[in-house]
NUPAGU-817030 format. One record per residue (C-alpha): residue in three letters; chain; z, y, x. Coordinates in steps of 0.02 Angstrom, whole numbers, plus 32768, in hexadecimal, padded with zeros to 4 digits. Each point is the difference from the previous one (the first is absolute). Layout:
# NUPAGU-817030
REC rest kette   zz   yy   xx
REC  ALA     A    Z    Y    X
...
***
This chain:
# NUPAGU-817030
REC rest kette   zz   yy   xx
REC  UNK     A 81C1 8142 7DFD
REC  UNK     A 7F9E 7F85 7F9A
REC  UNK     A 7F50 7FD9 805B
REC  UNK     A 7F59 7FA4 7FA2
REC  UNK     A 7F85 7F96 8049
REC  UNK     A 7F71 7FA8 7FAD
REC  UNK     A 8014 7F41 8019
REC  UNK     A 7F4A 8005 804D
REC  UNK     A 8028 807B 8087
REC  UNK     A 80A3 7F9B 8032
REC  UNK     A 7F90 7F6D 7FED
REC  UNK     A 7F88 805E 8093
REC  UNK     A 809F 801B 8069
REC  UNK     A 802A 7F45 7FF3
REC  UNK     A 7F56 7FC8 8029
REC  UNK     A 7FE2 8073 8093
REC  UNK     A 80C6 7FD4 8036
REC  UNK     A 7FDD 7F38 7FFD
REC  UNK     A 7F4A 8026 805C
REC  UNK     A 806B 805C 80A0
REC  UNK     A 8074 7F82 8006
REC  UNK     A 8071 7FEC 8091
REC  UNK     A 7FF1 80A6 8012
REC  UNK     A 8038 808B 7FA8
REC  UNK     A 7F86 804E 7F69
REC  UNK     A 8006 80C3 7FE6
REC  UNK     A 7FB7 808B 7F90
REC  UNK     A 801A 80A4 7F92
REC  UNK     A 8024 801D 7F51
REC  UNK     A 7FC4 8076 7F99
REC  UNK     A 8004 804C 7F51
REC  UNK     A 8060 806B 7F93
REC  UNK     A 80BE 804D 7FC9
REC  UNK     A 8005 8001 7F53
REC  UNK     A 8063 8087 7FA7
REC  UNK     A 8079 7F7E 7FAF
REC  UNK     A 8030 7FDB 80BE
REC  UNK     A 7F95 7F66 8017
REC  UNK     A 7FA0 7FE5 8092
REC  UNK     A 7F4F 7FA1 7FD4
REC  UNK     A 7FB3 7FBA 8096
REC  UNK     A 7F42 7FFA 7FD8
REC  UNK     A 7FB7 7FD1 80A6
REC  UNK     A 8043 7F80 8083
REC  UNK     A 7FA2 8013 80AE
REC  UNK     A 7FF1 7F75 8068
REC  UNK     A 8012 802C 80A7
REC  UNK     A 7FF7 7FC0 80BE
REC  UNK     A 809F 7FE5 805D
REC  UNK     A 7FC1 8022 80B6
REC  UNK     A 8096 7FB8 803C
REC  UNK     A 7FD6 7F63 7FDB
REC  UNK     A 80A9 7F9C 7FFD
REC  UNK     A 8086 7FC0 7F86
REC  UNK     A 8082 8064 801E
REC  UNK     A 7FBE 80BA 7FCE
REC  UNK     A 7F6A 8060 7FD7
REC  UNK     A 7F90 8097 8043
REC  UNK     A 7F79 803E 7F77
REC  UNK     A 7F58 802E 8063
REC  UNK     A 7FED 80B6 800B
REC  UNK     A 7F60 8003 7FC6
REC  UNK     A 8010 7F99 7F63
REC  UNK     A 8095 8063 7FD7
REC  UNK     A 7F9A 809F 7FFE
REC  UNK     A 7F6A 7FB5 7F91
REC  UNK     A 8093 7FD2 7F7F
REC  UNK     A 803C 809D 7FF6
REC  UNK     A 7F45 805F 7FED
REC  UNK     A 7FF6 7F70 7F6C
REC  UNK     A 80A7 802F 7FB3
REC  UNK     A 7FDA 80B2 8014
REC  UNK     A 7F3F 7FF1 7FAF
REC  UNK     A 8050 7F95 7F70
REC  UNK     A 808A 807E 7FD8
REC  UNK     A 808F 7F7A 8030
REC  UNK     A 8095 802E 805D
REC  UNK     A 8030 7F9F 809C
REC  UNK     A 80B2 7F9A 7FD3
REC  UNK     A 8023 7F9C 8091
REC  UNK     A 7FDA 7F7B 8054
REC  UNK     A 800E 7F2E 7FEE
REC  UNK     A 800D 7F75 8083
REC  UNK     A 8032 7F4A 7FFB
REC  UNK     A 807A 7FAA 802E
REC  UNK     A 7FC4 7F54 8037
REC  UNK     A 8097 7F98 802F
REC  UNK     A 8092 8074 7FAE
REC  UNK     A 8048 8033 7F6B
REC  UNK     A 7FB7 8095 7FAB
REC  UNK     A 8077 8091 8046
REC  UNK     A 7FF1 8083 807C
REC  UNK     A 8021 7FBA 80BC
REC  UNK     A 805F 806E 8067
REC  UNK     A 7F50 803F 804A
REC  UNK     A 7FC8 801B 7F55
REC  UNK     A 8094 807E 7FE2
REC  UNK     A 7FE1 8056 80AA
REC  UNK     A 7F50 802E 7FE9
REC  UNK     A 801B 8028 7F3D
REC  UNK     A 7FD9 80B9 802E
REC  UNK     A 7FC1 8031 7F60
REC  UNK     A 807C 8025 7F84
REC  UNK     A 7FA4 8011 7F67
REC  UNK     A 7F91 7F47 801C
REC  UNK     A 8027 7F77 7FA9
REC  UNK     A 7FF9 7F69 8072
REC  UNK     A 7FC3 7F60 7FC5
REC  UNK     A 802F 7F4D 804F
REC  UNK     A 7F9F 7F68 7FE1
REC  UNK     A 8068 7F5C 8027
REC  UNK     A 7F93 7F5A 8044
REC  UNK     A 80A3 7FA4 8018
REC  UNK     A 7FF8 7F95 7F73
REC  UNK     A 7F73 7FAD 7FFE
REC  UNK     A 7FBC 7FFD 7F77
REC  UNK     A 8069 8080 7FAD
REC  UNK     A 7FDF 80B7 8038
REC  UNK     A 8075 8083 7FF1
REC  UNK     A 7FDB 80CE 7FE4
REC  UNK     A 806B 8081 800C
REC  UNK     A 800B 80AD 7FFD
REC  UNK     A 8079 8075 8066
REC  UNK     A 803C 80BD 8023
REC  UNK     A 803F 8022 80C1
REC  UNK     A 8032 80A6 801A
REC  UNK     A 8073 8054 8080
REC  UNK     A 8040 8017 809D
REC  UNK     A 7FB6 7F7E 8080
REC  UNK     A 80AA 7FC3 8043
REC  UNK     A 803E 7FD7 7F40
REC  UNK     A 7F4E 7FEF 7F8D
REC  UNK     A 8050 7FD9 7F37
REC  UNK     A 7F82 7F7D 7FBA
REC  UNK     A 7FFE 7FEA 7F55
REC  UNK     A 7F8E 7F87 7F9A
REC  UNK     A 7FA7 8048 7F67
REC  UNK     A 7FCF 7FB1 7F80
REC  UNK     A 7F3E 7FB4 8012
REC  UNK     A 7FA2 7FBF 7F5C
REC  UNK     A 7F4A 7FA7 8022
REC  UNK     A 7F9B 801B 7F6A
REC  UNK     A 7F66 7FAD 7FA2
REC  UNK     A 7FB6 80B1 8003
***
């Protein structure tokens, strides 16, 4: 699946990302599936990992429900979720995979490694728990 994002709402992931450093940043995405198959993300929510650490993330139940009421009164359909990855590549961990529960979300990783050089990308988990099949689609940031 090919998946869009405005380079000013990955821009707002990177900020927010940097701003939680060590820790862990997390939110939703939101937006629409085209008909040609694309899937437009139109709205990045910045969220609160409760958890508070490097190593995972929790969204706040609360904030999670006021994103969805906004997705549903703006006629955008939720897509999945984001997080960041502060001091490893940008893949799915092994905690990542377990918790992918949601086989229709697109997952998106936001690298900190590099500094200096931040890395996005986009991925499908689906499947059974024991043996989750990851696959990377293909993520284009656009100026619009």
């Amino acid at each position: 699946m090919k998946i869009t994002i405005t380079r000013s709402e990955a821009d707002r992931m990177l900020d927010h990302a940097l701003s939680e450093r060590p820790d862990e940043a997390c939110g939703l995405i939101a937006g629409i599936d085209r008909e040609d198959g694309v899937r437009e993300i139109k709205k990045v929510y910045l969220l609160t990992n409760v958890d508070h650490t490097n190593e995972h993330f929790s969204i706040d139940p609360r904030e999670h429900l006021s994103a969805v009421r906004d997705m549903r009164a703006n006629g955008l359909k939720p897509l999945g979720n984001w997080h960041s990855h502060p001091e490893t590549p940008s893949r799915p961990s092994e905690e990542d995979k377990r918790l992918a529960v949601d086989g229709s979300a697109s997952y998106l990783i936001l690298s900190l490694a590099d500094e200096g050089n931040p890395v996005l990308n986009a991925f499908h988990i689906e499947g059974p728990e024991d043996s989750r099949e990851v696959r990377k689609e293909e993520l284009q940031i656009t100026d619009r």
